[in-house]
N, C-alpha and C positions, 0 to 999 in steps of 0.2 A: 342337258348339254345345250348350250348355245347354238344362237345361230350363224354367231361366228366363227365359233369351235366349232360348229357342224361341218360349217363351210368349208375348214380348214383342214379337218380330218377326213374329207369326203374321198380323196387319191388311196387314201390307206383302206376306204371298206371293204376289197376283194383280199388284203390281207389279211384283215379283221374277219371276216366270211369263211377264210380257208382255213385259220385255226381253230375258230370257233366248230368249224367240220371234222377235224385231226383232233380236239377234244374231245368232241363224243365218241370218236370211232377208237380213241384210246381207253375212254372209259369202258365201252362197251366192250372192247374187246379184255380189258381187267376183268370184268364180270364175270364175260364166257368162263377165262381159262380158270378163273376159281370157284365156277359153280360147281358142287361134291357132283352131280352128276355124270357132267361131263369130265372128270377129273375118273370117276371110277372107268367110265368108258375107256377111258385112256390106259387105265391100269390093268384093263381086261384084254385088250388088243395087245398090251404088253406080254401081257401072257401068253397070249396066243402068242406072239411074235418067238419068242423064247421058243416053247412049245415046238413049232414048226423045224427052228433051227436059225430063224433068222437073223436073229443078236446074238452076241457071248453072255454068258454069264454076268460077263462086267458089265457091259452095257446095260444091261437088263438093272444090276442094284443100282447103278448111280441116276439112270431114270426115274426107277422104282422108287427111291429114296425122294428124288425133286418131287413128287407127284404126291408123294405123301406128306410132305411137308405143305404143299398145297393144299393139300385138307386137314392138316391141324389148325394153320393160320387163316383169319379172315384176310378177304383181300384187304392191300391199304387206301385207306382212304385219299383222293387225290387234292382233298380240298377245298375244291369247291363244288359245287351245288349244282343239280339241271335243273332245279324248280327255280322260276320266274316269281322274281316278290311281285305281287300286281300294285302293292303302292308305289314302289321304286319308279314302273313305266309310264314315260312322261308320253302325252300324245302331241303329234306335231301338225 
């Protein structure tokens, strides 16, 4: 980037800053919800839940069913990258 593009696009860096932050916190949060882990977690509390009384039936398969589908499919990929190409970054 230039230093007149720098100049130029300096007003936008706290927009620039805050999605760059709403990026990762969307990524990471894709992660969570499709790590098998945390996904079985979720399937067992389901149970319980059931179990207790505390859902219907229905409730219970159309959950059960999203959760599973969650762990057949990888999560999707968003795209782009959080690794930093280190030739890419220019120093100023």
């Amino acid at each position: 980037m230039g230093i007149v593009s720098g100049l130029l696009l300096l007003p936008l860096a706290p927009v620039r800053g805050t999605a760059w932050i709403a990026d990762h916190l969307l990524q990471e949060a894709r992660r969570q919800a499709h790590d098998p882990r945390a996904v079985q977690a979720r399937l067992a509390a389901l149970n319980r839940a059931l179990d207790e009384g505390a859902i219907d039936e229905a409730a219970f398969e159309r959950e059960e069913e999203r959760l599973l589908t969650l762990l057949e499919r990888p999560a999707r990929p968003t795209g782009r990258t959080t690794t930093t190409n280190p030739a890419r970054r220019r120093h100023v």
